[in-house]
N, C-alpha and C positions, 0 to 999 in steps of 0.2 A: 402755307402760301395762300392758300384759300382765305381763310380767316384775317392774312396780313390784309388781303384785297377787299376785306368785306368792308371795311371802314376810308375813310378819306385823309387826305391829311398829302403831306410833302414825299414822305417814305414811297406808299404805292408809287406813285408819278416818275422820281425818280427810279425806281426799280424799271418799273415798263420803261420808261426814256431808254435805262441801258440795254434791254432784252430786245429793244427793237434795234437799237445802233448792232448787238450781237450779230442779228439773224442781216442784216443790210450789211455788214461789214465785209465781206466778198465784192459787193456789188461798187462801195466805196472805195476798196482799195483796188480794185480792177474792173472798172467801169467795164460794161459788155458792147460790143460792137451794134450800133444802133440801126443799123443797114437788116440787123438779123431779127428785131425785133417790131420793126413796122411793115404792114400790109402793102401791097401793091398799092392798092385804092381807097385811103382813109378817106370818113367824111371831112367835108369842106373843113370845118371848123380846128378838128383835129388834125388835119393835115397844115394849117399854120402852125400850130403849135410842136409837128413834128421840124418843122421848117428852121425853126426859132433853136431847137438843140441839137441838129445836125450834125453841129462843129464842136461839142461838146459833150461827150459821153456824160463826164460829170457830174455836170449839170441837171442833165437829164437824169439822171440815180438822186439829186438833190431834192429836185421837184418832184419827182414823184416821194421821194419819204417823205416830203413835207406834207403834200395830198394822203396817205398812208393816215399820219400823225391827225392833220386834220379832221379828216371823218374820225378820227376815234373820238376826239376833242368833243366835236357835235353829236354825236351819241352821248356822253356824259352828262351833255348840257339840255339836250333831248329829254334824258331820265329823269332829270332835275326838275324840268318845267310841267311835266307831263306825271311823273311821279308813278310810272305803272307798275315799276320796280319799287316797293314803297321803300328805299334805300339809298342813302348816295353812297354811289361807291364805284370802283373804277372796273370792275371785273369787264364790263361791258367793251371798254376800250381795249384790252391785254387782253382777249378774247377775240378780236378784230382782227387783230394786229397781228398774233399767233396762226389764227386760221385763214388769214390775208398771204403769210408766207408760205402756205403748204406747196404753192407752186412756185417754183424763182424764176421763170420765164414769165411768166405773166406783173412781176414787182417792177420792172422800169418800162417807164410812159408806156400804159394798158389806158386806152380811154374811157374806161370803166369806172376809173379811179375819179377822176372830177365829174362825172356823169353818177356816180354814185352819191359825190357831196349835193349834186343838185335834186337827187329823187329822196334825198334825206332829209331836205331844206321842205320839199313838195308835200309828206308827209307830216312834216313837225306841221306846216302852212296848213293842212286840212283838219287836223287834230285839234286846230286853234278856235275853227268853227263852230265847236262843241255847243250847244245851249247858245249862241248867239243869236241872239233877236231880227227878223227882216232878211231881207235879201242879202247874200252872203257871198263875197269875191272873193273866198280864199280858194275853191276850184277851180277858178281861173286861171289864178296867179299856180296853183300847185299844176294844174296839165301842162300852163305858158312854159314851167323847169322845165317837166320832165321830158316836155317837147324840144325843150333847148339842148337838154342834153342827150337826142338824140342827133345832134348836128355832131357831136363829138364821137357818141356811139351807136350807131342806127339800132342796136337792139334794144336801147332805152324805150323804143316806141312799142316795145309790149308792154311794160310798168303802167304806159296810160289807162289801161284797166282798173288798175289801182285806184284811180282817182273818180270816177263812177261808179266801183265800189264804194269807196268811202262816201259818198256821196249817200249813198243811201241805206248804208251805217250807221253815219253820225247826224244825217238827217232825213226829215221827213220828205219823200219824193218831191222835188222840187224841177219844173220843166225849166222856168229859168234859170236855174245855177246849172243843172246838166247842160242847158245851152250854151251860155258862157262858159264851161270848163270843154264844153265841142271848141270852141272861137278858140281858145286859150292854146287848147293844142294844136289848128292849125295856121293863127299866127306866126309863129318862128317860121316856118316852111314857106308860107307866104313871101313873108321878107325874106328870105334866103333864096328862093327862085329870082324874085325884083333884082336881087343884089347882080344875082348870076348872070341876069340877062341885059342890065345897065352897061355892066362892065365887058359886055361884047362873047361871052361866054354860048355854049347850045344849050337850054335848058335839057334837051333827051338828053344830052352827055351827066348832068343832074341826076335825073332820074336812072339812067344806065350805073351810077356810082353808087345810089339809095339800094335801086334793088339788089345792084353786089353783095352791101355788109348787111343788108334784111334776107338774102335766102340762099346763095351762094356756100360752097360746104366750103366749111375751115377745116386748116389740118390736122391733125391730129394729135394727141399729145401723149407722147410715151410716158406710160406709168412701170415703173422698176417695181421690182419685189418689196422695197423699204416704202416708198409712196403708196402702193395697194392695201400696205399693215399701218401706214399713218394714218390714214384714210380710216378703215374699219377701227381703228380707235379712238379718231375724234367721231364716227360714226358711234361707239360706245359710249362717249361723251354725251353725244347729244340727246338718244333716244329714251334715257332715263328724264333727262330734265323735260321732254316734250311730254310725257307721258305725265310727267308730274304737274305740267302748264295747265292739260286739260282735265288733271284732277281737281286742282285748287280755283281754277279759272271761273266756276261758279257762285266763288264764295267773294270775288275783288269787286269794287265799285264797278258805277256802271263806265266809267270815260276809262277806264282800265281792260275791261274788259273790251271794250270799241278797240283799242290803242292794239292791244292783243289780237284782234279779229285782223286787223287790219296787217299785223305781220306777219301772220300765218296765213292771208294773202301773197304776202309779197314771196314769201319761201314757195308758196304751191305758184306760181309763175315762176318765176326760177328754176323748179325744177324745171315743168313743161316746157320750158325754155331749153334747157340743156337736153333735154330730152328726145323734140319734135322736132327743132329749129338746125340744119347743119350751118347756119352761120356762125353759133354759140358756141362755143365753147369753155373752158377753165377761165377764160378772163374776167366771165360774169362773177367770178367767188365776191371780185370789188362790191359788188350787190348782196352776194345769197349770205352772204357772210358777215350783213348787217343785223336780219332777226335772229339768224343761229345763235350768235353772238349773246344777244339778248335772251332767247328762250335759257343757253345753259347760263349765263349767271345768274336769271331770276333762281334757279335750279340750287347753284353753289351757294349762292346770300342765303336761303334759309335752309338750308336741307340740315336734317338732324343727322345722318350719314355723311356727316363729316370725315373720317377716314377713307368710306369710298368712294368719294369723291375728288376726294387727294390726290388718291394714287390711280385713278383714270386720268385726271390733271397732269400728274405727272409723268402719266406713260406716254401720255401726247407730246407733251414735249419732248423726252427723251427721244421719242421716236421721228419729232420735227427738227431735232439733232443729228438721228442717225441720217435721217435721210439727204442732209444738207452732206456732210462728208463722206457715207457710201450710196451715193446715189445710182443704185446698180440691183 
């Protein structure tokens, strides 16, 4: 499977299209009760959008696999432009996709999921700036996302770190692009208080709702005996191919190496996110589950341990089987 996935072509695509219909197929043919799956207090943005599928289970299991489908899409397209993976090949997305389903409460309308397609849009957006001559607005434009899509999921607004790093990454200390990517980020919030207080709203009511889904503890998420062993196996998955990222990681260009720096940022936020923060929880995977994703296929495309890598590939899955049917 590994080897099917190393190359491109119609075959992978379709394969992953059915493996993702697979693992949604529960969710398609018994949409889940939508009442159980949204927060008291979503942000502004994200609470229209719970608004909109209310009256449609459906729908809502539609939309979010298309969002699912999407970011895998743009990671592909991601690799392609940026090449840090020196490979096209789809492992990156059935990789997403796979380790996007380890939780099935968190697969319909998690606002992670479009807050994830915009801190990936942020990322490709600052990566672009590379060697580019003069004053540079791709900071701006990437903190402007990633701040927007904190209007959908308020823990978006640790990512903004991200973008300051990158900053001084991919370039040379620069006072005015750090400024402009300050502006960038508190823009959206800007306008979004304007909007709140136009329309007759209490701006504290705002801020009473920001600081809910930024520090307020989330509940908790029962892990079963089959989830704790899926877990520790895509945990086996991983920790050979990171090990081998920062073996090889000195020998790749240098925009490879930036590209690489920068998502071993984004994983070590993420953790400290899930870690520090009781707002966080499982739903961030729509994020942490971007560079993971990336570190093990760089890992699977060349590894000369092709057999074991197979059969760690394969025990995850089977194991993202068992736990879909004895979730116990």
């Amino acid at each position: 499977m590994i080897r099917f996935f190393r190359g491109s072509g119609a075959g992978p695509v379709m394969l992953m299209l059915l493996a993702t219909l697979g693992l949604w197929s529960e969710h398609l043919i018994s949409p889940p009760d939508l009442e159980n799956l949204t927060g008291l207090e979503p942000m502004p943005l994200w609470g229209l959008i719970i608004k909109l599928f209310s009256g449609s289970p459906l729908a809502a299991v539609i939309f979010s696999l298309v969002l699912v489908l999407a970011v895998a899409t743009v990671m592909v397209r991601f690799n392609t432009e940026i090449f840090f993976i020196p490979r096209r090949t789809y492992l990156p997305a059935l990789l997403y996709i796979l380790l996007y389903s380890v939780f099935p409460g968190e697969m319909i309308l998690n606002p992670v999921l479009p807050a994830s397609l915009l801190i990936m849009a942020a990322i490709w957006r600052m990566l672009s700036s590379y060697r580019l001559n003069g004053l540079s607005f791709n900071f701006f434009d990437a903190a402007l996302m990633i701040s927007s899509a904190g209007l959908l999921y308020a823990g978006s607004m640790w990512f903004l770190v991200v973008v300051f790093i990158g900053a001084l990454v991919l370039r040379s200390p620069d006072t005015r692009e750090l400024t402009l990517a300050l502006t960038g980020a508190l823009l959206p919030w800007i306008v979004m208080y304007a909007v709140w207080y136009v329309t007759g709203s209490n701006p504290g009511e705002l801020t009473g709702i920001i600081l809910h889904n930024l520090f307020d503890q989330t509940s908790s998420v029962y892990l079963s005996r089959t989830l704790v062993m899926l877990l520790v196996v895509a945990g086996l998955n991983f920790l050979p191919s990171l090990l081998y990222l920062a073996r090889e990681m000195p020998t790749y260009k240098i925009r490879s190496r930036k590209t690489w720096e920068i998502m071993i940022w984004l994983m070590v936020i993420s953790t400290a996110a899930l870690i520090f923060v009781p707002a966080v929880s499982t739903e961030l995977t729509a994020v942490a589950a971007i560079p993971v994703s990336f570190v093990m296929a760089n890992f699977m495309v060349f590894t000369r341990r092709v057999v074991t890598a197979e059969l760690l590939f394969w025990l995850m899955v089977i194991m993202l089987v068992v736990s879909r049917i004895w979730p116990y």
